[in-house]
Structure formats: structure tokens, C-alpha cells
C-alpha positions in Angstrom: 108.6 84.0 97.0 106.9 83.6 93.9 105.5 86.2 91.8 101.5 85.2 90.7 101.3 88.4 88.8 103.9 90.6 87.1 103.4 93.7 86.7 99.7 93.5 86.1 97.3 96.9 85.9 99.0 99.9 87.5 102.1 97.9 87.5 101.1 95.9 90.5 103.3 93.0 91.0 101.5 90.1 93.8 103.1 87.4 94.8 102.7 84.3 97.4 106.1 83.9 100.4 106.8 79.9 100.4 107.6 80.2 103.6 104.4 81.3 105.3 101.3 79.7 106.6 97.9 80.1 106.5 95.3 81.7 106.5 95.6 82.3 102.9 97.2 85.1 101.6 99.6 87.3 99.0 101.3 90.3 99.3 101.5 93.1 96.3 104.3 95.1 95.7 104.7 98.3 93.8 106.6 101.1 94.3 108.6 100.5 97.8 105.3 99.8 99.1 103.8 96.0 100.1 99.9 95.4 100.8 98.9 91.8 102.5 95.5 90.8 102.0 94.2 87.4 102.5 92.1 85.3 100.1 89.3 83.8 101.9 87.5 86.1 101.8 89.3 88.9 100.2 90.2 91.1 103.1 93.2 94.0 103.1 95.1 93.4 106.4 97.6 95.8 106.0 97.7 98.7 103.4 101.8 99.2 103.9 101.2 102.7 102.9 99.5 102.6 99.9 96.3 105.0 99.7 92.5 104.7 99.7 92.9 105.2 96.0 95.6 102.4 95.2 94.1 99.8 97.7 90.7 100.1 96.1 92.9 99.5 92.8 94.2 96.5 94.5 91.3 94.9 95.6 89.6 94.9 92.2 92.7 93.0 90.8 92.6 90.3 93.2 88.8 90.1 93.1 89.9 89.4 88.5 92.5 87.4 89.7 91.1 85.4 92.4 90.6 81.8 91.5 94.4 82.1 89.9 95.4 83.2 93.2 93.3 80.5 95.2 94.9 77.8 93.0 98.7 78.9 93.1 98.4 79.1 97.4 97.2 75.9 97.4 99.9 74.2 95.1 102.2 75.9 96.7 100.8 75.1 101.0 98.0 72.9 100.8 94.8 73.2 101.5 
């Protein structure tokens, strides 16, 4: 697992399992809670408990963040 951001708004940390597979995807972590949402396009798969409020929250970071995010899956899997 590698964190991609640490911490970031709302104390939202995302990070990348390098163990997985495609499709493209990170998982965010805050609070006991864990969100996965793939990359391509943006797309929350599962909200793991976190509400309408926080997800929307979410989404808007990896939307700022999403070329960062794009880049670090693919050094880390591949195209």
C-alpha cells in the first residue's frame, strides 16, 4: 500500500494497494472508514460508510488530484 495523499483536506488520507489489479483505482481512508473509487472515469464504487456529505468531499479531492493519482497507478501497475 502506498499512501498518494497524506492527510490532505478534511484529513483524507488516499492511497494505491500494490497488490491489486485494474481497473484503476485508490482507496481513501479517514476515520475507520475506506471509500474505493476508480480513476477512469472517477466513479465511487463503494462509499464504506462514509456519508453523502463526506463522499461529495471526496470526490472533489480526487477530481484536484487526479492526474497525480493517474500517474502514481501507472508507475506503480502499468498501463
Amino acid at each position: 500500500m502506498v499512501t498518494i495523499l497524506h492527510r490532505q483536506r478534511y484529513g483524507y488520507d488516499v492511497v494505491i494497494h500494490t497488490n491489486e489489479h485494474g481497473p484503476a483505482h485508490v482507496h481513501v481512508f479517514r476515520g475507520g472508514k475506506q471509500l474505493k473509487a476508480e480513476l477512469l472515469p472517477i466513479r465511487i464504487v463503494d462509499n464504506g460508510g462514509f456519508n453523502n456529505r463526506e463522499t461529495r468531499r471526496i470526490r472533489t479531492l480526487l477530481e484536484e488530484h487526479h492526474a497525480l493519482l493517474l500517474r502514481e497507478w501507472t508507475r506503480l501497475h502499468g498501463e
